[in-house]
C-alpha positions in Angstrom: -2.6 26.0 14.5 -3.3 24.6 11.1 -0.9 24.1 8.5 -2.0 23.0 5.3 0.6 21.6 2.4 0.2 21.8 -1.5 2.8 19.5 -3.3 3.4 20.4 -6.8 5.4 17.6 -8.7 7.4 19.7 -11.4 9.0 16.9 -13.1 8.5 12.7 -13.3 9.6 10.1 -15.4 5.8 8.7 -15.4 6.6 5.4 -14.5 6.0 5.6 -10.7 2.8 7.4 -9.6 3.5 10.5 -7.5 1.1 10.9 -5.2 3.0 8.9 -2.3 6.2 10.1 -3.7 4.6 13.7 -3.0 3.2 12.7 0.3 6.7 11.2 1.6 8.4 14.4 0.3 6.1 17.0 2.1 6.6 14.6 5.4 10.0 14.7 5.0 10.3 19.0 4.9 8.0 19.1 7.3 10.0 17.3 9.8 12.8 19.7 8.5 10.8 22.7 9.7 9.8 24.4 13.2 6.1 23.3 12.9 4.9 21.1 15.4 2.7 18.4 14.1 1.9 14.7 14.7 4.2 13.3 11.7 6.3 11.5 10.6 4.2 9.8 8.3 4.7 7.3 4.8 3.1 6.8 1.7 3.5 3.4 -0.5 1.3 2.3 -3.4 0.6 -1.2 -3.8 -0.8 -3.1 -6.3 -1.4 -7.0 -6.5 -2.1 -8.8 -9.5 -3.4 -12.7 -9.5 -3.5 -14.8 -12.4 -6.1 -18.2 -12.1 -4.4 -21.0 -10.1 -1.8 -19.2 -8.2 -0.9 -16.5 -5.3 -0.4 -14.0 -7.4 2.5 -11.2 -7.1 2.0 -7.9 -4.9 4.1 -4.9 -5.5 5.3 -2.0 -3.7 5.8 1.3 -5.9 4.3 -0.3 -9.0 5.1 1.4 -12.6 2.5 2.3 -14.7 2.8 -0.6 -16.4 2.7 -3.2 -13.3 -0.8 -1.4 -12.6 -2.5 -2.7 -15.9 -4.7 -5.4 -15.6 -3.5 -6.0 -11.9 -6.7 -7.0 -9.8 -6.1 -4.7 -6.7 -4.1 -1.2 -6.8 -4.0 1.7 -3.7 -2.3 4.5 -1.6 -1.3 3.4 2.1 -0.5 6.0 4.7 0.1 5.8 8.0 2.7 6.6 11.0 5.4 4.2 12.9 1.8 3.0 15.3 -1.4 4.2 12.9 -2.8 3.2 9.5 -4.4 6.9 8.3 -5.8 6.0 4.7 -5.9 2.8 2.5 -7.3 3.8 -0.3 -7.4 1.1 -2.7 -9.3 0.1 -6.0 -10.7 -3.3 -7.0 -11.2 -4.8 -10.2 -11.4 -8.4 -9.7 -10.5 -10.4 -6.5 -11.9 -13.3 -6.1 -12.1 -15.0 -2.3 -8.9 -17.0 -2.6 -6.8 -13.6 -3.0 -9.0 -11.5 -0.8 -6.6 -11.8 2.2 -3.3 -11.1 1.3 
């Protein structure tokens, strides 16, 4: 069987991006329902933002205005055992910040 999900976000306050929002929320009625699947699964965005000379800061379920000028943004999915996706964007990182 294959199921496939469209999430429509109706409303948002536009501070918090609502893809994993989305994501979570269609896990989440899926688990409700009868169809059998491999879930649960989450969503977070993260975004880390390093300023010269220090650690920087990372942050879970950035607003839009924690994403400017932050060095390294994404979408993280995965189960309780299994990373699915990391799907992340780089603007600067330099070596010192690469691991996090």
């Amino acid at each position: 069987m294959c199921v496939q999900v469209t999430a429509t976000v109706l409303c948002s306050d536009g501070a918090v991006a609502a893809s994993s929002v989305a994501l979570n929320a269609v896990s989440a009625a899926l688990m409700c329902s009868d169809i059998p699947w491999e879930g649960p699964l989450a969503a977070v965005q993260i975004a880390h933002n390093a300023s010269d000379g220090d650690a920087g800061q990372t942050t879970i379920q950035p607003t839009s205005e924690q994403l400017l000028g932050c060095g390294l943004s994404g979408l993280y999915v995965g189960t309780a055992d299994t990373a699915l996706l990391a799907d992340f964007q780089v603007a600067f990182l330099d070596v010192v910040h690469f691991i996090l």
